[in-house]
Structures are given as C-alpha cells and as structure tokens.
C-alpha positions, 0 to 999 in steps of 0.5 A: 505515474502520470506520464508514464500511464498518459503515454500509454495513452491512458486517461489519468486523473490525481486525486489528493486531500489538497490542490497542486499541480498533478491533482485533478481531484480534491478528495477525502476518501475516509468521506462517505461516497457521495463525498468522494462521487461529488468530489470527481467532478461528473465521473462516477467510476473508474477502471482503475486505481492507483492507491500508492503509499497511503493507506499506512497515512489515514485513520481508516484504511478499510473505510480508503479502501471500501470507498475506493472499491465504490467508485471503481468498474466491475472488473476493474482492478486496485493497485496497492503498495503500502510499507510493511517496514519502513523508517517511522515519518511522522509527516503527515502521519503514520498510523498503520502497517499493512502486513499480507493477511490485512490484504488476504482478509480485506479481499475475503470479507469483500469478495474481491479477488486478490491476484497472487501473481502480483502479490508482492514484497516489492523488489523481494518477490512473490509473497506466498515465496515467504513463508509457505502457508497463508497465516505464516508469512514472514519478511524478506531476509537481507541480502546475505552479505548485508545482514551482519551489517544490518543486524548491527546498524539495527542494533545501534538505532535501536539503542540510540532509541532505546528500542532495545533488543529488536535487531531486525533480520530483515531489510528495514524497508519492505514494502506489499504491492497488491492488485485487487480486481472488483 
C-alpha cells in the first residue's frame, strides 16, 4: 500500500513487530499505549490506519484493536481485512477468525461507527447481501459452476486430513474488509 498511498501524496508510515525495509515503526500493539505512543517516534495520532491481515495472527485482536483506535484522530477512519475462511498457516501464527458480528460488536461496545457501505466479504460484496439480518450472516457461495468442484476437493482435504464430514459450500478463502471511523 505504500506507493500507491505515497502517490496520493499521502504520508504513510509501516509499522511491524520487527525492522525491514518498509517499516518506519517497530511496534507491538498488544502493548499498553504508552508502548505504542513511544514506539511512533514523536507521532502521537494518525487520520488512519491500515490493519491488513493481522488481527487473526495476535493473542489479542481487541486489545490490537483498541490500541489502534487510542492512537488514531477523532473522525479518523480504521481499515480492516481479516480472513473469515481461509487455508490454516501456521506462520507466525494463526489464532483467530473474524466473522461479521466480532466487527458489529467491536463497534457497538466502542462507540465507533461501522460503515456498511464498506463492510465487505472482500471480492463477494456487501455483507448485510449475505443473510439479511445481523445475527444471521453466512459466507458467500462458490461460484455456480465451482461448487461441484469445490465441494468435492473440500472433501478430499478433509479426508486427507481426517476432518471428515465438513464439505464446504463456500469459497475456501473469504476474507471481511471493514472501515471503522473513531
């Protein structure tokens, strides 16, 4: 996202847990905030922030989260994709899966808005399409001329990994993009 938002002429700054080359800022943010203020190097709050394929890889996505809400401008907005389905990894780690209502309550009990219009099974479309009320969300169906082919290849994983009797009626790799506003 770099480039693309330094081309907008947009200040960007990296964070990560550990330093390469696209990381302006080592930081944990499971830490307390004074960790993750004096971890930004003077800054002490941004207009938005990029959380992209991480919260399902930390012990504590709310603590992530809040931490991340502590250190963003009032109006300021949170971007989000987290996988809902996706193949197990085990690096680093792979703890959590994020459904819709982690979002909806997350935003609920924090008093931040959640903007539906980008609440989003990435690449499927809008969330609230799946389902119709909030407490009833469901995945994205295959497309229809991959679902004998998935349903049978989901199959043989899960025999292959003695997961049996789960065939999925839904793409194996679904993902929730959300926007938060503080």
């Amino acid at each position: 996202c770099r480039q693309f938002i330094q081309d907008a002429g947009i200040a960007y700054y990296g964070a990560d847990l550990k330093q390469h080359p696209n990381v302006d800022f080592v930081v944990d943010f499971e830490d307390s905030l004074e960790k993750v203020i004096s971890g930004l190097g003077g800054i002490t709050s941004f207009g938005s922030v990029l959380v992209l394929n991480l919260l399902e890889h930390v012990f504590d996505p709310v603590k992530v989260l809040d931490n991340v809400f502590n250190v963003l401008s009032p109006g300021g907005s949170c971007v989000i994709i987290t996988p809902v389905v996706w193949p197990l990894h085990d690096f680093p780690r792979d703890y959590w899966r994020m459904n819709p209502q982690f979002y909806e309550e997350y935003c609920q009990r924090r008093s931040l808005s959640l903007i539906t219009d980008y609440f989003q099974y990435v690449g499927y479309g809008a969330v609230r399409d799946f389902g119709g009320s909030t407490s009833q969300y469901m995945l994205p169906s295959p497309a229809a001329g991959q679902a004998l082919i998935r349903k049978l290849l989901s199959k043989i994983v899960h025999r292959v990994f003695r997961t049996y009797g789960r065939g999925m009626f839904f793409p194996s790799h679904v993902a929730i993009g959300a926007v938060i506003v503080k």
